[in-house]
N, C-alpha and C positions, 0 to 999 in steps of 0.2 A: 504494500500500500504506500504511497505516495502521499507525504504530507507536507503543508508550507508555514513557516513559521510564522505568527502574527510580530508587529509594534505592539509596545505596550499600550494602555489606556493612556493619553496625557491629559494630563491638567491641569492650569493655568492659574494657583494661589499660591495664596503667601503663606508661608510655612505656621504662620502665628494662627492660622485660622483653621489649622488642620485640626477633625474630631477624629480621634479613633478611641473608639470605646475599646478595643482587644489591647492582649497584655502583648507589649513587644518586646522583641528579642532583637538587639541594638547591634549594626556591624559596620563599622566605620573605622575613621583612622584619626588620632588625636589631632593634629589642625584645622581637619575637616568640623569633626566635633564642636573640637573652642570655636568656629565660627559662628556659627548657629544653634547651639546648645539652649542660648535666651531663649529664643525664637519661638521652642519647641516645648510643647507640652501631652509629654508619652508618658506612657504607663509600663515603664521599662522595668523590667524583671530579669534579665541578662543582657550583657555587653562585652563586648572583643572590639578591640583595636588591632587591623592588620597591621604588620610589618613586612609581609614576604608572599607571594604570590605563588604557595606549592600546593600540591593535592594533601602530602603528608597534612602539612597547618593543618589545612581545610578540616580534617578526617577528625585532628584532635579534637573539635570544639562538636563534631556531630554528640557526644552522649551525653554533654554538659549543658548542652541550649536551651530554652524554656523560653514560653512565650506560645501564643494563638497567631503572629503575626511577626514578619522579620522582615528590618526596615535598614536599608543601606542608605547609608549619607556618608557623602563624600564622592572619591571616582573611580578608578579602575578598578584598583587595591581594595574596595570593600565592597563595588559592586559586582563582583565575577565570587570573591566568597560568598556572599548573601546567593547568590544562581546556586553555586554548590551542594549550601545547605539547605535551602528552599526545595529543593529538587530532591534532595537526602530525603528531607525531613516532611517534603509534601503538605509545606506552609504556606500559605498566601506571600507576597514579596513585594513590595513597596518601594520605590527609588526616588531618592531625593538629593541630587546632583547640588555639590557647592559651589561647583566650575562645566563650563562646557570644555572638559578636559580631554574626551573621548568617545568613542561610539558607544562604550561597553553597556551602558543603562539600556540601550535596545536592543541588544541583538539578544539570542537566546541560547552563548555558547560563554564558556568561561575560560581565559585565555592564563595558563599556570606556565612555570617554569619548571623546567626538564632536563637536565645534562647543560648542556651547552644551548639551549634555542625554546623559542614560545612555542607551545602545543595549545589546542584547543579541544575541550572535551562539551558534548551535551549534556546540557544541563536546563535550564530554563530562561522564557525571557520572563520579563517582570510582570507583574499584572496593573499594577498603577505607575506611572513615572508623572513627579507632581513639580511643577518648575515655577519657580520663584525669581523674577525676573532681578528681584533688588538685592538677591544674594547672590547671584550668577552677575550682575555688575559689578558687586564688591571683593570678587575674588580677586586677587593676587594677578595681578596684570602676566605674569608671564606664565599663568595656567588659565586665565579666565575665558580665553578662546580658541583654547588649544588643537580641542578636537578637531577643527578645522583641518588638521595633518590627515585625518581620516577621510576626508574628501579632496585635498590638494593631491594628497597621492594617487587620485583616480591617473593625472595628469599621467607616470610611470607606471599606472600599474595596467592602464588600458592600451598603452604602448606596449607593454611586456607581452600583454595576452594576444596582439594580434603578432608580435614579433614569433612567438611561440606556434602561432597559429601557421607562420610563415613555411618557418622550418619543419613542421608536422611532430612537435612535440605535446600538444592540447590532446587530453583524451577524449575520448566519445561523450560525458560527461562535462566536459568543460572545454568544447568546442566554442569557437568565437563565434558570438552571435552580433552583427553589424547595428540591427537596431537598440540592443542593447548597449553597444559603443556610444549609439549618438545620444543614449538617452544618459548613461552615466558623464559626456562632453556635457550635458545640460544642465546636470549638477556641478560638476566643475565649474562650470562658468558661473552659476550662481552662489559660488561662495566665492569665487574670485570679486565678486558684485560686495558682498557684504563685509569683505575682510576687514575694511578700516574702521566699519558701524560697527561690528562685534568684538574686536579690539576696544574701542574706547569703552567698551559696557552699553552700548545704546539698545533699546529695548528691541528695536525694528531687526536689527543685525543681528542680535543675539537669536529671534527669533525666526528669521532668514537662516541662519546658522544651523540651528534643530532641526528644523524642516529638512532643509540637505543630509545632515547626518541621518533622519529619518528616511528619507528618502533611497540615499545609498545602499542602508540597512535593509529595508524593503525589496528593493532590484536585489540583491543579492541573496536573499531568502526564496524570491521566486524562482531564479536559476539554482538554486545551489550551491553556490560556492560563488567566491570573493575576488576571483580573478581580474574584475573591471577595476576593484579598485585597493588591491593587498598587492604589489609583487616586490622590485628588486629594492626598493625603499626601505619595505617593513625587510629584509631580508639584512639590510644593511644593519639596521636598527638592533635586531637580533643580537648578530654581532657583535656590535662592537659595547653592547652592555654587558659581555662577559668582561672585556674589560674597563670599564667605567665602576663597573658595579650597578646596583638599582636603587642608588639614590637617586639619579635623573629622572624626571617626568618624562614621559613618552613622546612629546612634541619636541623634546629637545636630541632626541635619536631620529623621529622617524623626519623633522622638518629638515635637518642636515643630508638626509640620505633623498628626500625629496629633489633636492636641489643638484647632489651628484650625481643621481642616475638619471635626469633629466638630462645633465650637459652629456655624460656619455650618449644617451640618445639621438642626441643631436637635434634637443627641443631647443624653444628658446624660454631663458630662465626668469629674466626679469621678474616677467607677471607675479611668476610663481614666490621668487623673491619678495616683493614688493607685497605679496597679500602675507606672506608670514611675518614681517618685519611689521606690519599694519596690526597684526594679531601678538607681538609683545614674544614672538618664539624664541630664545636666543640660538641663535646661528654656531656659537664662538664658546660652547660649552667642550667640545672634543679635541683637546689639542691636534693639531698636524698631525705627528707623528704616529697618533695613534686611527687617525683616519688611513693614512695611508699603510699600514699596516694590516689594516682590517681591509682595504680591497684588495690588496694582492693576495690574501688568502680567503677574499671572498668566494671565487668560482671552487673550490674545494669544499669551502663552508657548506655550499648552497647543497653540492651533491652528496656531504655526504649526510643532510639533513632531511633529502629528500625532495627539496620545495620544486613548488612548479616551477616550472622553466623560464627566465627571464634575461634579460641582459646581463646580471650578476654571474651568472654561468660561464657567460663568455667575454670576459674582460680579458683583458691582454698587459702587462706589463708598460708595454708604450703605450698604452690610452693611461695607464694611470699614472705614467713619469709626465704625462703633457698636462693633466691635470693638478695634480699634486706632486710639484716635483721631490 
């Protein structure tokens, strides 16, 4: 049987006005927390603050959780746990985003870390995602429109899948589909539109902003898979957080690799530049030497990771001495 994943429920108040008569079961991350903790008036009966993005974590807090209802606040980090547990524990699930930091509140898979590289397991999408325009302004300028990396990568990642498509590496599965090309450019473009709105906190942009990440999320639940807008970016990203470590926020890996695997495509970058610098990304988090370290054992990475086929596969030593010398 064939089934397609839904968006969750959205809805458009202010966290201050939230009723939930159920006892909740609280999964967030301490500065997500202190931000809007006032705000909030729950009937909480358990809490966990993530640190670490693994299945193991996750598993620990299944026999200790308690609660009618489990409610993520915050971003990546405690929304793909709360999917986990929710899905374990067959809870209702509640998402309350502090930043437009990422896709992850929509989509219905939970993205953990594994050896060297991100995996992604089923698990659940949320059933309410509730958006607070005046706390998503007041996040932290360099995560408050970050997600935006999740649809600027369409740029590389729908280049990748037809590049793929070229060479006859796309399986039967994840054949390029043309109209679904021009309708993933359609998103692209409409957050190329909203970059600077949603950068400064402005309501219109912010909400320009969700639409697209909902939208991206949508297209790629009805195919199946991510291909128009995951490839050699998030591949880069991967990488080069083994060695960073996962302190970095994810727009700070996946917006750099945005940008490289663009110029190796032989796009043109500006735009692309110009709407992440609009949205507060910092560019200049990865020293040199450790970018250029990381694509020259990118095409190894990629195969022996598995990942679908992309430009990262086939880099070449002199594309990346012209690039990064």
């Amino acid at each position: 049987m064939t089934h397609y994943w839904p968006i969750p429920f959205i809805e458009e108040k202010t966290f201050s006005s939230i009723e939930e008569k159920k006892t909740v079961a609280l999964v967030t991350t301490a500065a997500a927390w202190a931000a809007v903790e006032s705000r909030l008036n729950l009937s909480l009966v358990w809490q966990a603050e993530m640190n670490e993005a693994t299945v193991p974590a996750w598993r620990k807090l299944l026999d200790t959780i308690e609660g009618e209802v489990i409610y993520a606040v915050g971003g990546g980090l405690a929304v793909d746990a709360a999917k986990y547990l929710a899905a374990e524990k067959d809870l209702p699930l509640v998402c309350l985003p502090t930043a437009l930091s990422v896709d992850a509140f929509l989509t219905w898979a939970s993205g953990y870390r594994e050896g060297d590289c991100v995996r992604y397991v089923e698990t659940r999408c949320p059933d309410r995602l509730i958006i607070d325009y005046d706390v998503l302004a007041s996040a932290p300028e360099s995560i408050r429109a970050a997600g935006i990396c999740d649809t600027l990568s369409i740029a590389t990642g729908r280049w990748d899948w037809k590049y793929a498509e070229e060479k006859g590496m796309n399986t039967e599965a994840t054949r390029f589909i043309p109209y679904i090309d021009r309708m993933a450019e359609a998103i692209l473009n409409g957050s190329l539109d909203c970059a600077a709105s949603a950068g400064r906190g402005e309501r219109d942009g912010l909400k320009q902003l969700l639409d697209g990440l909902a939208m991206e999320v949508q297209m790629c639940n009805l195919i199946g898979h991510s291909r128009p807008e995951e490839g050699s970016e998030h591949y880069f990203a991967y990488s080069v957080e083994n060695t960073m470590g996962k302190g970095l926020p994810h727009g700070d890996l996946v917006g750099p690799g945005i940008l490289l695997m663009a110029e190796f495509q032989g796009q043109e970058t500006a735009p692309l530049r110009k709407a992440l610098e609009d949205c507060q990304i910092p560019l200049n988090s990865i020293p040199n030497p450790v970018i250029r370290e990381t694509l020259l054992n990118l095409p190894d990475y990629c195969r022996k990771q598995g990942l679908p086929h992309g430009i990262a596969h086939d880099l070449t030593q002199d594309q990346i001495d012209r690039l990064v010398p």
